[in-house]
Structure formats: structure tokens, C-alpha cells
N, C-alpha and C positions, 0 to 999 in steps of 0.2 A: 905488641908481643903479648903473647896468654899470659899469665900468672900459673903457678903450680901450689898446687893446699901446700905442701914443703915450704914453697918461700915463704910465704905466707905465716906461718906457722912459727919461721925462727925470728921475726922481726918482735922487736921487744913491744909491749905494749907503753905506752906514753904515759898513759891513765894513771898507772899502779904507783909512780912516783913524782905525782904533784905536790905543792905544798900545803894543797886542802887535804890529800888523802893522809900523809904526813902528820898533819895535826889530828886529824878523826885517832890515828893509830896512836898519835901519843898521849891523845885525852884516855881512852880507855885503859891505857898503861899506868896511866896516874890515876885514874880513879883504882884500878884493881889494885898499883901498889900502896892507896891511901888506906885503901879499907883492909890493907895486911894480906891479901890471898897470894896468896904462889899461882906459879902459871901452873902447876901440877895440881891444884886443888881447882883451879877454876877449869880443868881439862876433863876435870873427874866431872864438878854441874855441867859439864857440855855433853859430858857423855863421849868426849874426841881424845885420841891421844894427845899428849902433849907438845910432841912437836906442831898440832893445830894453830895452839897457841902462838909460840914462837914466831913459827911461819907470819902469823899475823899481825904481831907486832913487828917483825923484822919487817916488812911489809913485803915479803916475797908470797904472799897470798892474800889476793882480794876479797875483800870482803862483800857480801850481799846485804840488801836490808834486813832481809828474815837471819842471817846470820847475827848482823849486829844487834838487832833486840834483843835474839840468843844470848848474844853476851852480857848486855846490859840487864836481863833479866839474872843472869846467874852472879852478878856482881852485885845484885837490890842495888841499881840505880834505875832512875826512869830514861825511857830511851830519847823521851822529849826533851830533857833535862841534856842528854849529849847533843842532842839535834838545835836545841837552839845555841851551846855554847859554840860547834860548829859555825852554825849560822852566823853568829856575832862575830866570831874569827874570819872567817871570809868575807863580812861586810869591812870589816875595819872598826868595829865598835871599840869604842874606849874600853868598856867591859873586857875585850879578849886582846887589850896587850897583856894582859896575866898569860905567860903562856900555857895552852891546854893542857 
């Protein structure tokens, strides 16, 4: 039987709520809430409204890689800097039972 872009369309996506994606979201929460910024200050460097933010961290919107340097640039963190505590988090490094 065909598929229709409809069905298509209402099946949730899988991706958006792994435990890697999960950690990516909640490192950048903790880095922005370590360094004091509001999700309304960090909406203002992005240039996005505020609910960008939110959406983001709720994890009801995916993130892209150009997106996330966006963020990590507006937070003075380095992106490599999130990318390997990730990395460490998904291998199982001793380093990332700190949770992100």
C-alpha cells in the first residue's frame, strides 16, 4: 500500500528523544545556567525569540550543528569543548558519570 506525506508527517520522530540527544540538551542548560544567562538573554545573542530557546531545551525542537555552535558561541563556551563531553557521555567514559 502507498504511504501518503500526511502519514508520514504525524509519526513522531525517534531521534529527537534519545538519551544522547537528552544529554547534548542538558549540557548546554547547564553550561548557560552555570554562566548565569537567562534563556531570555541568551535569545537576545541568538538573535531568536525566546520561546527558540525553551523549545530547545524542552527538547521539542532539534537541533542542527550550525545551530549548536550558535549556541555555544553565544554562551563563550567552545563547541569542541561540548562535543567531546558528549562524546565521553556516549562512550561511557568515567569523565561523563558527572552528569552533563
Amino acid at each position: 500500500m502507498r504511504r501518503h506525506f500526511a502519514d508520514v508527517a504525524t509519526e513522531p520522530v525517534a531521534s529527537l528523544r534519545t538519551k544522547e540527544y537528552d544529554a547534548l540538551r542538558a549540557l548546554l542548560r547547564e553550561v548557560r545556567e552555570s554562566a548565569g544567562i537567562s534563556q531570555e538573554t541568551l535569545s537576545q545573542r541568538l538573535g531568536r525569540p525566546i520561546t527558540y530557546v525553551g523549545k530547545v531545551e524542552l527538547g521539542s525542537r532539534r537541533l542542527d550543528v550550525v545551530e549548536m555552535i550558535s549556541i555555544c558561541l553565544a554562551l563563550n563556551v567552545d563547541p569542541v569543548e561540548i562535543v567531546g563531553k558528549l562524546r565521553d557521555y556516549m562512550s561511557g567514559s568515567a569523565d561523563a558519570s558527572r552528569r552533563p
